[in-house]
N, C-alpha and C positions, 0 to 999 in steps of 0.2 A: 504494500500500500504506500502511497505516496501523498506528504502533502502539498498546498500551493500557500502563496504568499505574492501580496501586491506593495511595494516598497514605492515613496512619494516622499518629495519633498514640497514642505510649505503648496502655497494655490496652487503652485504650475507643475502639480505634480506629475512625475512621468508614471506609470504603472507598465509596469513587467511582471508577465506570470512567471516565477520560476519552479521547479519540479524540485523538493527536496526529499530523497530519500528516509523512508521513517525506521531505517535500521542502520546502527551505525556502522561504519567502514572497520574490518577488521586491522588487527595492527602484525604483522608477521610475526610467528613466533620464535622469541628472542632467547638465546640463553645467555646464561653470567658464566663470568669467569673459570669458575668452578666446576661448571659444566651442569648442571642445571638448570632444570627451563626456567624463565621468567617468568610470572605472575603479573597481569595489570590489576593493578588495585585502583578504588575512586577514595579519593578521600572526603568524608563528610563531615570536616571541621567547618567550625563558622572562618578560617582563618583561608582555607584553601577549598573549597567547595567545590565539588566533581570536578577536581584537579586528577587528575590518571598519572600513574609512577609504575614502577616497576617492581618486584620486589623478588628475592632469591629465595624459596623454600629450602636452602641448607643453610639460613644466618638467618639471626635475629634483626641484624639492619637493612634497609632498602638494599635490594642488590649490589650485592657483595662485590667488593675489589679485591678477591684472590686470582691472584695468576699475571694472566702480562699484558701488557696494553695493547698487544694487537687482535686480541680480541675484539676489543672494544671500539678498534680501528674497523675490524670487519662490522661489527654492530651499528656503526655510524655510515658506513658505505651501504649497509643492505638497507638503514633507515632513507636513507638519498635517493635510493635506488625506487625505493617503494614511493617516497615523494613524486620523484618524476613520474611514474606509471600513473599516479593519479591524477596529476596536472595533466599527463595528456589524456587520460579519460574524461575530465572533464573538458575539456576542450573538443572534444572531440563530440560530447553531449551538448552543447552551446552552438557546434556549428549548424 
């Protein structure tokens, strides 16, 4: 299911319908360091409010920094990688 939306500014408003998807876009799934899958967690503080993080199911802290940074070099390229793929999806949905 999808909903729509009519966006305007002040009188001269312009209206465009756009189509926004009513399930959200999955995020790849990531492992930490340690070699463990990643968890996305929402946070429901009044401080960070459905803020999304990560977090390691082998530590007690947000996704663990055990092991070596090229990891997390690869973790940051396949986040990039997934960015582009949706920019050109949506683009590609607009033309």
């Amino acid at each position: 299911m999808e909903a729509s939306y009519t966006s305007g500014v002040g009188r001269s408003a312009i209206s465009r319908r756009c189509r926004v998807p009513s399930v959200a876009p999955s995020i790849p799934e990531l492992k930490c360091a340690c070699g463990h899958a990643a968890t996305v967690q929402t946070s429901n503080t009044p401080r960070n409010p459905r803020r999304r993080w990560l977090q390691c199911p082998g530590e007690m802290v947000a996704y663990c920094h055990a092991g070596e940074y090229d990891y997390l070099r690869e973790t940051c390229d396949s986040l990039r990688q997934f960015i582009a793929d949706q920019r050109h999806h949506i683009s590609q949905l607009s033309a």
